[in-house]
C-alpha positions in Angstrom: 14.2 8.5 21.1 14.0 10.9 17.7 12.7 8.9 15.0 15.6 9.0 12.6 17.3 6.7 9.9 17.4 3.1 10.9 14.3 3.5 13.4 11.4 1.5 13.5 8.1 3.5 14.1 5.1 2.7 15.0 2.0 5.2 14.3 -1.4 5.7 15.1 -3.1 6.8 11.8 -6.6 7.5 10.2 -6.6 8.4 6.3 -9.0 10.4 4.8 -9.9 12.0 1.8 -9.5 15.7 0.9 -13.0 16.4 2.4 -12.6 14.4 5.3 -14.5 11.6 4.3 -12.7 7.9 5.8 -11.1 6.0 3.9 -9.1 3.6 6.7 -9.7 4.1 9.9 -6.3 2.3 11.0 -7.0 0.2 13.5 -3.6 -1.7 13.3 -1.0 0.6 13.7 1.4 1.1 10.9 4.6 -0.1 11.5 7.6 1.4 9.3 11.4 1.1 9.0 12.5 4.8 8.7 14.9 6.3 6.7 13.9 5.9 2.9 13.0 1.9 3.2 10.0 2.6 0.8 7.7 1.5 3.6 5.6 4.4 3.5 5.3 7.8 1.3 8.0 9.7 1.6 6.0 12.7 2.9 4.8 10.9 6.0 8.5 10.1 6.8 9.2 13.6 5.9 6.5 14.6 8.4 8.0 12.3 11.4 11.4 13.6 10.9 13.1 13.9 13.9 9.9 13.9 16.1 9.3 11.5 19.3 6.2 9.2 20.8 3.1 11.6 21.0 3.8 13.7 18.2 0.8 14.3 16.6 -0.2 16.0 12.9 -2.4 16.0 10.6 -1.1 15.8 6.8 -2.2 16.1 3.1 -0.7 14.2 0.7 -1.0 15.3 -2.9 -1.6 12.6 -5.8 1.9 13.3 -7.2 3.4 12.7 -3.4 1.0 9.6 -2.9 -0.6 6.9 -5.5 -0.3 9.3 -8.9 -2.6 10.9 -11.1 -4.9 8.4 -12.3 -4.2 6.8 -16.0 -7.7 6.3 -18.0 -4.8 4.1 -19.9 -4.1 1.6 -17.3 -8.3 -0.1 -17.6 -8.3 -2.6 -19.8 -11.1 -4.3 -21.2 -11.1 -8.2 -21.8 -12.9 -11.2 -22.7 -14.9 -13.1 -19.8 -13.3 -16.2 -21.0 -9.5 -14.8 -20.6 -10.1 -15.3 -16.7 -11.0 -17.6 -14.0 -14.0 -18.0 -12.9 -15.6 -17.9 -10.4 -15.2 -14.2 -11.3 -15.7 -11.5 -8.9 -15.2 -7.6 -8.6 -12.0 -7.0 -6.4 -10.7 -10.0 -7.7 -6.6 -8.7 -8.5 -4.3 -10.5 -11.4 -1.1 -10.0 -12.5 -0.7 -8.5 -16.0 1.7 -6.6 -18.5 0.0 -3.4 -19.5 -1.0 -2.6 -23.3 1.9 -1.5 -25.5 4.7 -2.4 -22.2 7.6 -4.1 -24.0 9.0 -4.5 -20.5 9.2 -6.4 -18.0 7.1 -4.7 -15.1 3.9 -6.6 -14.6 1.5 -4.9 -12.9 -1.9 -5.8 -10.7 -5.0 -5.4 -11.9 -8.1 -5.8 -10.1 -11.6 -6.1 -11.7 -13.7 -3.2 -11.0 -17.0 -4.5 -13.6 -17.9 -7.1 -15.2 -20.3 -8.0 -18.0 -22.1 -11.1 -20.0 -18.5 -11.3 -21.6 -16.3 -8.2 -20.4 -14.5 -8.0 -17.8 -13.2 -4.2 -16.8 -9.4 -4.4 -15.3 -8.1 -1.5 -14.0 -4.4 -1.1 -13.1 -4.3 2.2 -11.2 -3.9 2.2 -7.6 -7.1 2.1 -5.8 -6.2 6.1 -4.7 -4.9 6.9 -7.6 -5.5 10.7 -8.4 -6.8 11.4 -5.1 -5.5 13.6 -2.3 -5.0 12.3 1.1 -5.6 13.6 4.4 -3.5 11.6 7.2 -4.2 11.8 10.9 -0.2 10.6 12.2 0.5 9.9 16.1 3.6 8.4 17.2 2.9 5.6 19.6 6.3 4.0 19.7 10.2 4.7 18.5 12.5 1.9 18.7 16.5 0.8 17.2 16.0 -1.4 14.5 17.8 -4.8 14.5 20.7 -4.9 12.2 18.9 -8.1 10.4 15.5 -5.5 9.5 18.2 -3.0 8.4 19.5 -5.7 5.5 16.4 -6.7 4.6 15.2 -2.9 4.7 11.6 -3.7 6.6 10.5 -4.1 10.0 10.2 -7.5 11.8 8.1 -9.1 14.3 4.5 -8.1 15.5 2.7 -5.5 12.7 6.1 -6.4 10.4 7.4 -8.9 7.9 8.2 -12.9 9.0 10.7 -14.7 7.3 10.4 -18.5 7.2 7.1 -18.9 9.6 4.8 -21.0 6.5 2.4 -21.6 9.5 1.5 -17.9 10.0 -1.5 -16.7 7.5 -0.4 -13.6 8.8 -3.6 -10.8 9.5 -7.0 -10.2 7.5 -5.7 -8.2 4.6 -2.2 -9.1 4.7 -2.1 -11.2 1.6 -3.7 -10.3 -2.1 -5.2 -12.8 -4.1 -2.8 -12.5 -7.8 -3.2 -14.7 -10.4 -1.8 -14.4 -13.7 -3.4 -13.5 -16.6 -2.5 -16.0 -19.8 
């Protein structure tokens, strides 16, 4: 089977940065509904177009194509006592960037903190950097008309609906708490 719109795909990946250096070395497969879902970047579905299980590439993704430029205007500085503590770096929260008069929050995760700082920084964490993919199809299936209306993949490496006893994988979930 091609992979085409309404597919669900399952790839082999390692990501790296321009120079080669690892970033994820994709042990889980990722699992996409194909087709412009937003469940990937658009140049990897690009890329897949039309191919079959075993095709193989190797991709770069340009900042624009991927996470953006990075935005010196997204890091924010705060007071230590505007947060929860325990207080560590990684930690993420939910927050409205400076001057936003909208209603996009955005996550933040702390990348330093001081006696009474804390640094947030809103930009993705590959923001502004190219990336190198390493893409093999493993598997090409139909997707179920229920994954279609919900526009994501279900089921083993994909979204549940409705299962509260399933913590899901390492990594699956982010820690967000708002910022008052």
């Amino acid at each position: 089977m091609k992979i085409a719109k309404n597919t669900v795909v399952t790839v082999n990946y390692k990501l790296s940065d321009a120079q080669d250096n690892l970033i994820e070395d994709g042990r889980q497969p990722m699992v996409y509904l194909h087709g412009g879902y937003e469940n990937t970047l658009p140049k990897i579905e690009e890329e897949l177009d039309g191919k079959e299980v075993g095709y193989s590439s190797i991709i770069q993704i340009e900042p624009e194509d991927a996470f953006g430029d990075y935005d010196a205007a997204l890091v924010k500085v705060e007071p230590r006592n505007r947060l929860p503590e325990p207080l560590e770096v990684g930690m993420q929260f939910e927050g409205m960037p400076d001057g936003d008069d909208g209603d996009e929050a955005m996550i933040f995760t702390v990348t330093e903190i001081a006696d009474d700082k804390v640094v947030l920084d809103g930009n993705h964490p590959l923001a502004g950097m190219a990336l190198r993919f390493a893409l093999s199809v493993a598997e090409v299936r139909e997707a179920s008309d229920e994954e279609i209306a919900h526009g994501h993949v279900h089921g083993a490496h994909g979204h549940h609906h409705g299962d509260e006893d399933d913590e899901g994988e390492e990594g699956d979930h982010v820690a967000i708490h708002p910022i008052h």
